[in-house]
Backbone bond lengths (Angstrom), bond angles and torsions (degrees), N, CA, C in turn:
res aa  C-N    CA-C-N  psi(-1)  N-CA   C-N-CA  omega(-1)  CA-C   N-CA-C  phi
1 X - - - 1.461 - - 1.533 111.12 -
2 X 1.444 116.17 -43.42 1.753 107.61 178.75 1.211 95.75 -84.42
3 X 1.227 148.03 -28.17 1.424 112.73 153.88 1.465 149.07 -32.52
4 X 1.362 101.43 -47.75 1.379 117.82 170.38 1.199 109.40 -61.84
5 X 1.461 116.93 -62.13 1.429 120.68 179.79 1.908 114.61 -40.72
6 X 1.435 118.24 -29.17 1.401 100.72 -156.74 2.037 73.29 -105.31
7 X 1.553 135.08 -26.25 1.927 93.99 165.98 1.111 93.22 -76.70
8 X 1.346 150.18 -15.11 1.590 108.56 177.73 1.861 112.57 -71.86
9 X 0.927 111.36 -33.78 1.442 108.80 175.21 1.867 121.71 -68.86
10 X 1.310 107.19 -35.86 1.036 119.32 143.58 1.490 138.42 -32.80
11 X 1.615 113.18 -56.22 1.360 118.15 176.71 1.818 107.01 -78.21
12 X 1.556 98.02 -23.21 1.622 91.59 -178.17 1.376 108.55 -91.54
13 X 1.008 134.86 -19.15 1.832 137.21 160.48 1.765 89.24 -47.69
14 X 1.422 132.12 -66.24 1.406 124.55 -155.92 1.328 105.04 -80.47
15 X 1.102 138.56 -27.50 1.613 140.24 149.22 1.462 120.98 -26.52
16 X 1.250 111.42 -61.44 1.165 151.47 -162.03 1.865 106.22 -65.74
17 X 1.507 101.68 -43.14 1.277 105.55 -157.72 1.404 94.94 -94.63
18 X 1.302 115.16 -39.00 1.809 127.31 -174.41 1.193 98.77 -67.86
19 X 1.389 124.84 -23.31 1.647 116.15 172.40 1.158 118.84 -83.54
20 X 1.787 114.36 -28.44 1.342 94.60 175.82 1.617 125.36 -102.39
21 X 1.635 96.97 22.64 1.756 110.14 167.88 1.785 101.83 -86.96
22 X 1.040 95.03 -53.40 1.808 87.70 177.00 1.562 111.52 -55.18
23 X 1.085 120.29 -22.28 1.495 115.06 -169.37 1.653 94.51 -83.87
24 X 0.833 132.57 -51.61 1.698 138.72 -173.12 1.346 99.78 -67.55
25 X 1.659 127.61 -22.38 1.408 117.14 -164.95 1.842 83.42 -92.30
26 X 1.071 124.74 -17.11 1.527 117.95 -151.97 1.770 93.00 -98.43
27 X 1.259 107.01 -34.64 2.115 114.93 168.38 1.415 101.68 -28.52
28 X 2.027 96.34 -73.45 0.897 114.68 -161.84 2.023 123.32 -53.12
29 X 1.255 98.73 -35.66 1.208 122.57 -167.06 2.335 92.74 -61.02
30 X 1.302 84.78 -59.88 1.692 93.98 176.06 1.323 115.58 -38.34
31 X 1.851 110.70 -41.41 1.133 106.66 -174.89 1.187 115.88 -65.59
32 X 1.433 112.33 -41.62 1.408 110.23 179.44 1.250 124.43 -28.65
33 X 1.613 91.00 -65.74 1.569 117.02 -161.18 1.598 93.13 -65.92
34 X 1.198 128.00 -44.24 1.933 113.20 175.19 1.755 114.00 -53.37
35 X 1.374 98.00 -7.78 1.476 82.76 -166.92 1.594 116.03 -104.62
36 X 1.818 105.30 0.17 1.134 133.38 177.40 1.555 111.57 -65.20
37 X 1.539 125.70 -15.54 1.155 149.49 -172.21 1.678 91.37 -68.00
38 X 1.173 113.93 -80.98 1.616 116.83 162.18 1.328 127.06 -20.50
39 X 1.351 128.22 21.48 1.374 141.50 -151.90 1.805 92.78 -28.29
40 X 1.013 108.88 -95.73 1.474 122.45 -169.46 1.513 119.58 -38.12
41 X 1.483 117.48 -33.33 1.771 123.20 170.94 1.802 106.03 -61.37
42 X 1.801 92.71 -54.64 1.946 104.17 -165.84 1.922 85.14 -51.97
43 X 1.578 117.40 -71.52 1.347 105.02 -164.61 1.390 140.34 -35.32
44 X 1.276 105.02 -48.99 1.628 123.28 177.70 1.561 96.43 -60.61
45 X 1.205 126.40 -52.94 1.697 133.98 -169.41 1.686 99.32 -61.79
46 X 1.556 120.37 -43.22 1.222 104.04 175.90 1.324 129.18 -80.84
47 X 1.314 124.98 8.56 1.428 141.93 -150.18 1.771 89.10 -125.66
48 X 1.189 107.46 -42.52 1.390 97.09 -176.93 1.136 101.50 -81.27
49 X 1.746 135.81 -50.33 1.095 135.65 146.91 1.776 132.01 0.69
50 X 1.356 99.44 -51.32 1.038 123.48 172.24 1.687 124.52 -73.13
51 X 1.069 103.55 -33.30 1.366 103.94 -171.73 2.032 110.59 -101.03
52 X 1.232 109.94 -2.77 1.381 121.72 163.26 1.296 99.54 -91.25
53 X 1.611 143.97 -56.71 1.018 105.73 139.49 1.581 160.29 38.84
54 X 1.081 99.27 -89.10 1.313 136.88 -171.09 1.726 106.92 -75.61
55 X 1.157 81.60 -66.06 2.061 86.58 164.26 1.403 135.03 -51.49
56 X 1.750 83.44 -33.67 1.915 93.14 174.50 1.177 88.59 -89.22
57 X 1.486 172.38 -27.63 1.386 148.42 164.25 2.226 72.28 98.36
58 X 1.239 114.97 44.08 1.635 107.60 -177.27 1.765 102.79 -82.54
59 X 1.602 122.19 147.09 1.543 126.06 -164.00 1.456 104.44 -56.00
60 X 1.560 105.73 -38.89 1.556 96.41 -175.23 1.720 100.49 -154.64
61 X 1.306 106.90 167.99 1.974 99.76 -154.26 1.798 98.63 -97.50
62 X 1.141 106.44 163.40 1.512 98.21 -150.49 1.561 102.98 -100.45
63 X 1.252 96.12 160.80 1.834 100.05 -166.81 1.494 109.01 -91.72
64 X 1.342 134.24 107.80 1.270 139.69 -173.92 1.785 114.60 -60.15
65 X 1.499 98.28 133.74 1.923 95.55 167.06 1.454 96.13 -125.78
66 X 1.001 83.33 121.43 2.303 81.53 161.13 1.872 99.61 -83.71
67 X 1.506 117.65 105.59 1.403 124.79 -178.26 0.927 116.29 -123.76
68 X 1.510 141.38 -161.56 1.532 139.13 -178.01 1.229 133.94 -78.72
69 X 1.462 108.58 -18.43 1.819 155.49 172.00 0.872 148.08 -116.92
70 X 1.608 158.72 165.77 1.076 139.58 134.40 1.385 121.74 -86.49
71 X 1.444 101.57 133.67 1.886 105.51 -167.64 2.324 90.30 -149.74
72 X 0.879 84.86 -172.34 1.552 100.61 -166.50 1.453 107.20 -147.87
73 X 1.472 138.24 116.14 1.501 112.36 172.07 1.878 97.22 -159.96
74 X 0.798 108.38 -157.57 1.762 119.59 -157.64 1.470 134.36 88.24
75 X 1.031 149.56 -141.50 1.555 134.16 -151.79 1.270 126.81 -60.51
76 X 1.534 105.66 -38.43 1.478 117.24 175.12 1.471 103.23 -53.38
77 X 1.437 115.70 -49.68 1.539 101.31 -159.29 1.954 108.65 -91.41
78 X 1.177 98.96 -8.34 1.674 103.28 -155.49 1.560 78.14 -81.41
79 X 1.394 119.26 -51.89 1.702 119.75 -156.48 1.512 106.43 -73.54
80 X 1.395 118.45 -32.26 1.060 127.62 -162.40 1.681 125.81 -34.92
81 X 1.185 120.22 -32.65 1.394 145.29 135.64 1.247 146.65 -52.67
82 X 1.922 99.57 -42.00 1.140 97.61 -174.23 1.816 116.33 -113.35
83 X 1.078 108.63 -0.54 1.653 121.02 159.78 1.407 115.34 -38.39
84 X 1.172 118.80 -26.47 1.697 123.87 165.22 1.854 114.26 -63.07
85 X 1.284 95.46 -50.22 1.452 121.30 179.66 1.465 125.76 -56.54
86 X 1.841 104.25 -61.23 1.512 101.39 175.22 1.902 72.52 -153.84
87 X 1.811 86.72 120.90 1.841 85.74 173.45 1.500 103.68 -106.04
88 X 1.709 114.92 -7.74 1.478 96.63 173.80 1.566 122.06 -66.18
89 X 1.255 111.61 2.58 1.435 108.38 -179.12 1.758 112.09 -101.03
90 X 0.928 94.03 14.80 1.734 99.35 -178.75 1.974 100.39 -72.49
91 X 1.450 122.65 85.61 1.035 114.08 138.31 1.566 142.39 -113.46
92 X 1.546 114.90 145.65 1.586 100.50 -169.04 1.185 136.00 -99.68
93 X 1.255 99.46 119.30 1.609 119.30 166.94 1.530 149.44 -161.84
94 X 1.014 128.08 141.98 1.386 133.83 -133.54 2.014 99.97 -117.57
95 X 1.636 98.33 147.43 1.125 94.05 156.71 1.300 99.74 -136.52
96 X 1.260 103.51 176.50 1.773 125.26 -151.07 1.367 97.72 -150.58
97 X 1.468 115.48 128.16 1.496 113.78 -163.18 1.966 88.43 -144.32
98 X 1.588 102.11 139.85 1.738 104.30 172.92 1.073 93.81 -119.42
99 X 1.630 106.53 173.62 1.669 122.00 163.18 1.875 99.65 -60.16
100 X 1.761 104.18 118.02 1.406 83.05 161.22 1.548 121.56 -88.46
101 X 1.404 127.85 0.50 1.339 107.21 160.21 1.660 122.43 -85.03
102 X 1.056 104.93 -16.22 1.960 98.92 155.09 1.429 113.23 -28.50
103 X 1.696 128.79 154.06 0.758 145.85 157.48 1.798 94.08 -66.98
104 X 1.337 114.66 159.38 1.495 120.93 160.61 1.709 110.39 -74.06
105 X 1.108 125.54 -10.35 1.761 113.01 -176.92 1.627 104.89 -85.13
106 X 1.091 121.30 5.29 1.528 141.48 156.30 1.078 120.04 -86.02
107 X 1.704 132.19 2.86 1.524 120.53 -161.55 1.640 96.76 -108.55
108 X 1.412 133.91 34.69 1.249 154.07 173.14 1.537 99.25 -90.67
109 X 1.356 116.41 -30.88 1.286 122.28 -176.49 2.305 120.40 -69.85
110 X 1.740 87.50 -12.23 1.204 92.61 169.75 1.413 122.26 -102.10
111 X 1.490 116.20 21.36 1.488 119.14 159.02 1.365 118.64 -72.73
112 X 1.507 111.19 -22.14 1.240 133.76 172.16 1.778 108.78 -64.85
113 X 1.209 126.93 -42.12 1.255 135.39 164.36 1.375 111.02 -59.00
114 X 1.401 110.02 -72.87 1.230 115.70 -168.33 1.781 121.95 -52.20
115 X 1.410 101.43 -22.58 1.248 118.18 164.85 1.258 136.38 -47.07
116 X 1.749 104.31 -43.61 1.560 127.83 -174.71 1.890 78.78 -77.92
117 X 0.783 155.09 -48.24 1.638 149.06 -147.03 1.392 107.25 -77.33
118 X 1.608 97.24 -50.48 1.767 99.70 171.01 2.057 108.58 -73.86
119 X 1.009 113.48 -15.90 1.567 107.20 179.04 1.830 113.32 -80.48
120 X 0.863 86.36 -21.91 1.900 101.15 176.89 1.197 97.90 -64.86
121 X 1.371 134.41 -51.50 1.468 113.43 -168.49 1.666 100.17 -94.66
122 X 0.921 140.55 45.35 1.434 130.99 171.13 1.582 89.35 -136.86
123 X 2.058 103.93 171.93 0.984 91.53 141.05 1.690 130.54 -147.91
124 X 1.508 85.85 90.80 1.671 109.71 176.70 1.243 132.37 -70.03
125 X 1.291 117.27 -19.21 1.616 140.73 162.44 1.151 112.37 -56.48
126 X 1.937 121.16 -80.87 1.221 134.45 164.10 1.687 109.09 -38.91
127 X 0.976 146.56 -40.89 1.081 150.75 -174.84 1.820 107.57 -56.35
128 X 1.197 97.32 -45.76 1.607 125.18 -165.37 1.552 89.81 -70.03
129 X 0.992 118.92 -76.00 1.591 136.16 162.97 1.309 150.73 -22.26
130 X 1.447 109.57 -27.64 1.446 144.39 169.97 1.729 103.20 -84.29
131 X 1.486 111.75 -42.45 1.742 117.95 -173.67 1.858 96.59 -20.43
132 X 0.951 132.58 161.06 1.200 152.53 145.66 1.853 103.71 -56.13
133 X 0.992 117.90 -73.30 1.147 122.58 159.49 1.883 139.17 -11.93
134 X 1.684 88.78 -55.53 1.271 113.58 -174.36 1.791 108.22 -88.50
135 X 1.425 123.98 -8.75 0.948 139.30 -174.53 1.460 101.15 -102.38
136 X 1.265 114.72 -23.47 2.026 114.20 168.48 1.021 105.24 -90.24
137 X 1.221 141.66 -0.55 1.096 148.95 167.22 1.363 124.29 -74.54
138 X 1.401 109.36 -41.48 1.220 124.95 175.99 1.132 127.34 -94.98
139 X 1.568 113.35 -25.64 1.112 132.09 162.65 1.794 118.64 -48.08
140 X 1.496 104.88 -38.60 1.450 120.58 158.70 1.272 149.28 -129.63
141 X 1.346 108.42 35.68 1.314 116.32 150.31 2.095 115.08 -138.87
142 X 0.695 136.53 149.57 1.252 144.32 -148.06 1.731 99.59 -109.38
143 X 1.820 120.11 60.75 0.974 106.41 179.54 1.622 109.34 -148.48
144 X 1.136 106.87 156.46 1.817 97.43 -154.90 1.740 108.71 -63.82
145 X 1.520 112.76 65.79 1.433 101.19 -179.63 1.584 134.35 -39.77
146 X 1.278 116.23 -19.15 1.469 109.25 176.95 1.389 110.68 -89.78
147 X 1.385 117.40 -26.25 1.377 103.43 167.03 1.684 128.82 -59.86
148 X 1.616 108.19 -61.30 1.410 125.00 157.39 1.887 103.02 -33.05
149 X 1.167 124.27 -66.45 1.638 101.52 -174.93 1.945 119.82 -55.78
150 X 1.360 84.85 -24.42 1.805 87.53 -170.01 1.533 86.27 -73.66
151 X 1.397 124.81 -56.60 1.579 99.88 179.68 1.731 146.08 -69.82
152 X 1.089 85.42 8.17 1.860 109.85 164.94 1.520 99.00 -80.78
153 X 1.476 107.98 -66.23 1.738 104.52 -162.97 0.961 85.74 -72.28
154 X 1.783 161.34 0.61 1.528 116.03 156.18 1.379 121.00 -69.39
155 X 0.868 94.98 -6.11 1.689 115.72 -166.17 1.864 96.64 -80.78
156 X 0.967 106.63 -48.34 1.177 124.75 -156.73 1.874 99.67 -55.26
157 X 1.716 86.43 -71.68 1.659 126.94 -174.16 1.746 91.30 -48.11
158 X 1.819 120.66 -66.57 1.557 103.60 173.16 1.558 137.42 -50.62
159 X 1.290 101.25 -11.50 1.389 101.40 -176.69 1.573 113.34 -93.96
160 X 1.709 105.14 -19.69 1.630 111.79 173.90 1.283 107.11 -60.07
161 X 1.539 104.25 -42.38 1.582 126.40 -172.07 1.635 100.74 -59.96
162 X 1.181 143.53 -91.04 1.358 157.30 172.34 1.346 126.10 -72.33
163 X 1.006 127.93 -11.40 2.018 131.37 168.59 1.422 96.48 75.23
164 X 1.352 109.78 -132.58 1.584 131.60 166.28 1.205 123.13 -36.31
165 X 1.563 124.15 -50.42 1.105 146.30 174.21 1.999 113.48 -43.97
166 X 1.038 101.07 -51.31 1.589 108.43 -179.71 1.861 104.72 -66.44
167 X 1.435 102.47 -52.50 1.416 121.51 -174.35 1.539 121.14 -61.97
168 X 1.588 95.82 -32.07 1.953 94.40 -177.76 1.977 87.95 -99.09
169 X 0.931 140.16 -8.21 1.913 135.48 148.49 1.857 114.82 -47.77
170 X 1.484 80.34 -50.76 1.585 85.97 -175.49 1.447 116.34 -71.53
171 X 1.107 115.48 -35.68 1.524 114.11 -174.26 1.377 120.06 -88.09
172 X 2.003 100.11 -26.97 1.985 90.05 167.25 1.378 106.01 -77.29
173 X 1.108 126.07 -45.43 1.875 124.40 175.15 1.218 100.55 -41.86
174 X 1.231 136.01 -57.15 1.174 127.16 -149.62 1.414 116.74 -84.90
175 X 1.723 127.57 -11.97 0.935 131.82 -137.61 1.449 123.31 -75.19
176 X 1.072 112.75 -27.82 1.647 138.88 172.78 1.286 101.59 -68.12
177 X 1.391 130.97 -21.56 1.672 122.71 -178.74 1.491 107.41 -127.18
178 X 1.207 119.58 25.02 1.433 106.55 -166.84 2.011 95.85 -77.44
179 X 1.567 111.22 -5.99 1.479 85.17 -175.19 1.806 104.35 -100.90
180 X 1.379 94.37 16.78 1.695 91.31 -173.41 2.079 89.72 -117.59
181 X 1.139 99.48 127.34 1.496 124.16 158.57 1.839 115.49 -55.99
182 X 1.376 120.55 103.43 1.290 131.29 -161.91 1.517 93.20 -48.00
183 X 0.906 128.46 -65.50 1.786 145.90 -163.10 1.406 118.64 -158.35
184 X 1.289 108.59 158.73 1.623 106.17 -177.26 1.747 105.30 -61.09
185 X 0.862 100.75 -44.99 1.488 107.35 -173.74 2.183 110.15 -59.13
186 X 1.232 100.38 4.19 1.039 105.96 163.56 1.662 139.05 -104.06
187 X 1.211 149.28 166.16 1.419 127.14 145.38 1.492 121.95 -85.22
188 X 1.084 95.90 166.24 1.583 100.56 -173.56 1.314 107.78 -57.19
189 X 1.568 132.77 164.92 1.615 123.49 -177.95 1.607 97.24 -83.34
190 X 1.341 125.81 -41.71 1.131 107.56 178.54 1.480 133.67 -59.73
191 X 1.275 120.88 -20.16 1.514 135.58 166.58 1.930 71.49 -70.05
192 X 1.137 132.14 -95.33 1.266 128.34 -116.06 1.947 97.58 -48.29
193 X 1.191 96.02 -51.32 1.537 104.39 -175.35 1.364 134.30 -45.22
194 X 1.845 81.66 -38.89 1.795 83.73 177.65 1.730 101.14 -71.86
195 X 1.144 119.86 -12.90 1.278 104.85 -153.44 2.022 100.34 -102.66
196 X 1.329 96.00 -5.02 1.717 112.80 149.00 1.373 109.40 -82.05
197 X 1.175 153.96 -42.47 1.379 165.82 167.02 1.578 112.55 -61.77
198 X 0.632 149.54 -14.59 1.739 165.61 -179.99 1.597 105.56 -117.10
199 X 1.358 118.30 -27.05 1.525 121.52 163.22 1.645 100.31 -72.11
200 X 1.177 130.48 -70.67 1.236 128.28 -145.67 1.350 102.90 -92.59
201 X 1.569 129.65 7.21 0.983 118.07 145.34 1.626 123.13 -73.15
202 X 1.263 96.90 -19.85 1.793 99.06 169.26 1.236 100.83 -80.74
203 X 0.731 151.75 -13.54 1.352 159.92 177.10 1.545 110.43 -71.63
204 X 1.006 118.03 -17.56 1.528 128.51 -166.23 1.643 116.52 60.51
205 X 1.135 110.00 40.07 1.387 106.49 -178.91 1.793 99.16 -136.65
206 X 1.489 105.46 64.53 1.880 124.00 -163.17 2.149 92.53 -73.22
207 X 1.411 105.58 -38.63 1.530 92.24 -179.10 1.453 118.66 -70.52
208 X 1.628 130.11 -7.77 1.417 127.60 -174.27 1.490 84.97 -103.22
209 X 1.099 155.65 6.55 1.663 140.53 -168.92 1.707 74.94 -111.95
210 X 1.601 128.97 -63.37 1.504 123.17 -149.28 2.046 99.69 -64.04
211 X 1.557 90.60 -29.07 1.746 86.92 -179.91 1.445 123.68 -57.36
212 X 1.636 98.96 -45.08 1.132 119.22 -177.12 2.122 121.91 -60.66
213 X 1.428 93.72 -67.90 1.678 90.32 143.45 1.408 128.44 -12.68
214 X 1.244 105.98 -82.53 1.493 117.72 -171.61 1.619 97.88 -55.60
215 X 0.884 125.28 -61.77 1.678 114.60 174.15 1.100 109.51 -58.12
216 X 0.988 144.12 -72.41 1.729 121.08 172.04 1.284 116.17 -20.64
217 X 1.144 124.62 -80.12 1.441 133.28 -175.92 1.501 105.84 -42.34
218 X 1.357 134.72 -37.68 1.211 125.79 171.43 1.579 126.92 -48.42
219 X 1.764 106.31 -50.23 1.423 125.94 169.43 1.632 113.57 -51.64
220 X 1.454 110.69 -60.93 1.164 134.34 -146.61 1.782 118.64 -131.40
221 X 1.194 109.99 118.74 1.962 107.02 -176.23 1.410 119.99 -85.63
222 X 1.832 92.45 -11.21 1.582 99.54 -158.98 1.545 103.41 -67.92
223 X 1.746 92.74 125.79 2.029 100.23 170.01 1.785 109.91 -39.85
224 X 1.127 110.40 146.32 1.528 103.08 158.35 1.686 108.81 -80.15
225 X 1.128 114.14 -29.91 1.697 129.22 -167.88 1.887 105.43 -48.69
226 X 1.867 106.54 -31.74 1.283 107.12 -169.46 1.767 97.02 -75.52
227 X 1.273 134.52 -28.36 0.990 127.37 163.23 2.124 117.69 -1.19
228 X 0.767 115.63 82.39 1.702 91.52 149.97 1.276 123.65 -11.70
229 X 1.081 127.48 -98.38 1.693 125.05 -174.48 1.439 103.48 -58.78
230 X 1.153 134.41 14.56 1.495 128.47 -173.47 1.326 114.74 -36.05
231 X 1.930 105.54 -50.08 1.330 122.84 -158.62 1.580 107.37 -67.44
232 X 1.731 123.79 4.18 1.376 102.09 -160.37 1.442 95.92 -132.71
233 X 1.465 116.01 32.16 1.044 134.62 -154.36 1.789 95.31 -88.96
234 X 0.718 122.28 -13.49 2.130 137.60 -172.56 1.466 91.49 -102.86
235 X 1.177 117.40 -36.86 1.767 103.77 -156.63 1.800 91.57 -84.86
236 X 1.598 118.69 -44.33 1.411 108.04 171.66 1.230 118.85 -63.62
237 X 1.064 128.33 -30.70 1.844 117.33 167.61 1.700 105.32 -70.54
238 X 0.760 87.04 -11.91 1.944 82.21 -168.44 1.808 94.64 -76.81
239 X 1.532 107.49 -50.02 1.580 128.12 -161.54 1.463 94.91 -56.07
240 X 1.823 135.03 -29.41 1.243 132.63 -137.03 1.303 92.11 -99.26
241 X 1.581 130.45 -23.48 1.508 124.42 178.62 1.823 119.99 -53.88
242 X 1.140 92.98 5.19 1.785 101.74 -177.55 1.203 88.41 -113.92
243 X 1.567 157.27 -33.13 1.070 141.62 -108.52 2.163 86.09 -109.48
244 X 1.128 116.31 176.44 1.490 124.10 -171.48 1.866 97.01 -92.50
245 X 1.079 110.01 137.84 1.581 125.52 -157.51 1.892 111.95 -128.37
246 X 1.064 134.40 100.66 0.962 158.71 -154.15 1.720 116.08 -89.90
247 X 1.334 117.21 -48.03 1.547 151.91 -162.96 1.514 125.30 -143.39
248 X 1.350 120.26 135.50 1.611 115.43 -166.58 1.560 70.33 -135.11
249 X 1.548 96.55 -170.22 1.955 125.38 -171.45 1.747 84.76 -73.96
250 X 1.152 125.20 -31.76 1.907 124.56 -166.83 1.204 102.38 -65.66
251 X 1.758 120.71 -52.73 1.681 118.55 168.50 1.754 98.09 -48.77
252 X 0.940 115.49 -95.93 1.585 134.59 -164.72 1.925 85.95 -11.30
253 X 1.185 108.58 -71.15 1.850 102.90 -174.61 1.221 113.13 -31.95
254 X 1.214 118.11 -53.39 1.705 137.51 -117.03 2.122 77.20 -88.83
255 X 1.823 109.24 -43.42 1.381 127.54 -153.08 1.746 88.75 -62.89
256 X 2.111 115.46 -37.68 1.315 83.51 -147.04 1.445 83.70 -95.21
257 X 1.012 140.47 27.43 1.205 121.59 159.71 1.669 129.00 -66.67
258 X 1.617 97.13 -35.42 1.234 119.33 -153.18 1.841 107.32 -80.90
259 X 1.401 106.08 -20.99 0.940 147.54 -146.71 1.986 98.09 -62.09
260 X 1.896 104.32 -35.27 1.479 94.54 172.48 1.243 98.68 -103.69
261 X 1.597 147.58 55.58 1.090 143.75 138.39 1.377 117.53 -136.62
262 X 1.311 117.61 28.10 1.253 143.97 176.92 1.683 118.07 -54.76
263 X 1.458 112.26 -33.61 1.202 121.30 172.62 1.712 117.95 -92.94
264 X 1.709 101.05 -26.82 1.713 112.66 -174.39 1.496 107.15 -88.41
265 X 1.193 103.30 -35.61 1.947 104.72 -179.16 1.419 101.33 -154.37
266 X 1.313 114.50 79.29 1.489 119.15 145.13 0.976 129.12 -62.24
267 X 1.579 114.15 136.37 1.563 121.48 -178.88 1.540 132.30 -70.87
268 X 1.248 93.12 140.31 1.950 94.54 -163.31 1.801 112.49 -60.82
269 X 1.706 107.61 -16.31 1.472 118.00 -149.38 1.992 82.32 -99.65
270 X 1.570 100.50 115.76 1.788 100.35 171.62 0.823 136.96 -46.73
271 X 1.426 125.56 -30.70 1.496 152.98 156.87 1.114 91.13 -60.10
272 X 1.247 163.76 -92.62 1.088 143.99 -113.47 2.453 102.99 -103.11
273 X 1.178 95.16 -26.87 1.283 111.38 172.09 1.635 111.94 -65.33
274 X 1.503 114.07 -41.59 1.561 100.18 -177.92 1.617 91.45 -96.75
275 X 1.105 145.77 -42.70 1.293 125.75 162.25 1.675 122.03 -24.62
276 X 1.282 122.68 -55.40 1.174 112.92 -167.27 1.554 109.33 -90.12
277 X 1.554 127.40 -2.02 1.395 138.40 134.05 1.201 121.48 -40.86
278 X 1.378 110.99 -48.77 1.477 109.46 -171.85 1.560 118.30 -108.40
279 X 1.334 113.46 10.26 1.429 130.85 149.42 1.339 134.55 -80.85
280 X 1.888 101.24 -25.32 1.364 121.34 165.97 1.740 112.24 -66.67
281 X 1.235 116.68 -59.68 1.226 126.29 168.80 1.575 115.51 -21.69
282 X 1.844 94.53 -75.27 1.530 112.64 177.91 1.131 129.01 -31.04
283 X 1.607 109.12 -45.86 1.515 130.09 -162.41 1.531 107.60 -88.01
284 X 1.380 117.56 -54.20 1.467 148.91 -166.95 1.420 105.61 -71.63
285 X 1.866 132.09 -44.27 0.712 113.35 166.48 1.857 100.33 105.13
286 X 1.362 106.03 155.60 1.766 106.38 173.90 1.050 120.45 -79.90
287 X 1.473 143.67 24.89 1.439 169.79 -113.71 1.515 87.45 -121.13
288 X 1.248 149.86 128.78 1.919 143.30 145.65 1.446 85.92 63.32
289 X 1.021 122.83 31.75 2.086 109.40 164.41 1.591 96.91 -67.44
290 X 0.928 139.14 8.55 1.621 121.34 -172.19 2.230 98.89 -107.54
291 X 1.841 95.80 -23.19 1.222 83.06 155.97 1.210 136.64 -140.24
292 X 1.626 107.85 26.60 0.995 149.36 147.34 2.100 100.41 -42.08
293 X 1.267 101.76 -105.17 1.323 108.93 178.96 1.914 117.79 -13.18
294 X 0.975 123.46 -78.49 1.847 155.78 177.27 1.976 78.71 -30.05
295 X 1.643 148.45 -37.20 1.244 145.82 -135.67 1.585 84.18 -108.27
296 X 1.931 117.73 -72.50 1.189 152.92 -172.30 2.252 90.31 -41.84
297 X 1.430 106.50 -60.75 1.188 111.35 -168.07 1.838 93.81 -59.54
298 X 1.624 128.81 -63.55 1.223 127.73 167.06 1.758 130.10 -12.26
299 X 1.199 103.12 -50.79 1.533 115.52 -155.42 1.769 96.28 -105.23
300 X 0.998 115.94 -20.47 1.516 122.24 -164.85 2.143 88.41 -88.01
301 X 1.329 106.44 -53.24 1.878 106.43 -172.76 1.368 87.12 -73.96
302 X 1.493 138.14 -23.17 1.604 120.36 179.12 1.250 102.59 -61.29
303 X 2.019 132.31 -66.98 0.861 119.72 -148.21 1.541 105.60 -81.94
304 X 1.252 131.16 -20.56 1.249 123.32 -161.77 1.558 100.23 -98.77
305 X 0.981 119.55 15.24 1.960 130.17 -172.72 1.081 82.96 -122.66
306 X 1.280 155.54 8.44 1.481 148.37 -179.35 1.471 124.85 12.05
């Protein structure tokens, strides 16, 4: 009899749980579809969506929400547990959600999402994690190291994806908090940055990492070095030379050229479109940003709404 009782409790624990993954997959699904209302925002977002994507070679292209945040979620994380349970239901797909009151010259910030989607199927994390290194690490300090590395290499993976473009998103969004640490489960922004800044100096683009610096350091004093994972800060730039690559120093040129016809003939290629957005900024200065922005938001849902 307590046998029975614990598979019957058993089969209703796995009942239980598969019902309430479909129910969260079906939220999510609504959201979508509410956000389809936005005809012209959802499109451009899925098109750009789509074409990061595309770079990660990702199983299937991700379903856009215009929401309150940026977050990342679907199969990787819903199954992640329950693939033990019932693995015929393992199918993949992702949604990808931005701030919808963001301007769109911020939506560089979801390479960073899309990143965690392409890191799920590899395993570059665990890799990170196993180091000898990364295990003294953990050994002494009490902080979720595999999470904190997966959010560096998104960092990493968006910036292969977009160069400058991801990096000057992150730092005006971020700018009001760069001295507060998002969550434990995060690294500090200054670890994160330098470790965008030490990328794109491999990148050959050493004057947007030294710019970038210096603005940091203006906001913020905090060392990146005090970081926890500080020490593994070489081995994730090192790890990213495999990673899928979007932009070289030839984009970055090609962007600032484009940069005074940015409003008359913007470029069809995204990479090269939020680059020369965010070269305009750089160059131009915070001068009419109030109608500056309202032009940038215009031309960005033109080209990516095709």
């Amino acid at each position: 009899m307590a046998t029975s009782r614990k598979i019957r409790e058993g089969y209703l624990y796995i009942i239980d749980t598969i019902l309430w993954y479909y129910l969260t997959q079906y939220q999510f699904f609504q959201l979508s579809l509410s956000s389809m209302k936005e005809e012209k925002s959802w499109k451009a977002l899925k098109n750009f969506l789509g074409y990061l994507a595309d770079q990660l070679k990702l199983k299937a292209p991700p379903i856009p929400i215009l929401g309150n945040e940026y977050y990342s979620t679907g199969s990787f994380s819903y199954f992640k547990d329950l693939s033990s349970l019932a693995p015929h239901l393992k199918i993949e797909y992702y949604f990808i959600a931005v701030d919808s009151l963001d301007q769109p010259i911020f939506w560089p910030l979801v390479a960073h999402e899309a990143a965690h989607c392409w890191l799920s199927g590899t395993r570059f994390v665990e890799e990170i994690c196993t180091l000898e290194m990364a295990q003294e690490i953990k050994s002494k300090n009490d902080i979720p190291l595999e999470k904190r590395v997966e959010e560096a290499l998104c960092d990493i993976v968006a910036t292969k994806l977009l160069g400058p473009a991801y990096t000057w998103a992150y730092i005006t969004r971020l700018w009001l908090h760069l001295d507060r640490r998002a969550s434990n489960s995060y690294p500090s922004h200054s670890f994160r940055i330098e470790c965008m800044c030490t990328l794109l100096e491999l990148m050959e683009m050493p004057e947007v990492a030294e710019k970038i610096r210096r603005l940091k350091d203006e906001r913020v004093k905090d060392d990146w070095r005090k970081e926890e994972i500080s020490p593994l800060k070489d081995y994730l730039v090192e790890l990213s030379k495999g990673f899928p690559s979007a932009v070289n120093r030839e984009h970055y040129a090609k962007s600032l050229s484009m940069v005074g016809q940015v409003f008359t003939s913007p470029p069809d290629n995204p990479v090269l479109l939020f680059l020369s957005c965010w070269n305009y900024l750089q160059l131009c200065g915070p001068s009419n940003l109030e109608e500056t922005l309202p032009k940038f938001t215009s031309i960005i849902l033109k080209v990516l709404g095709g």
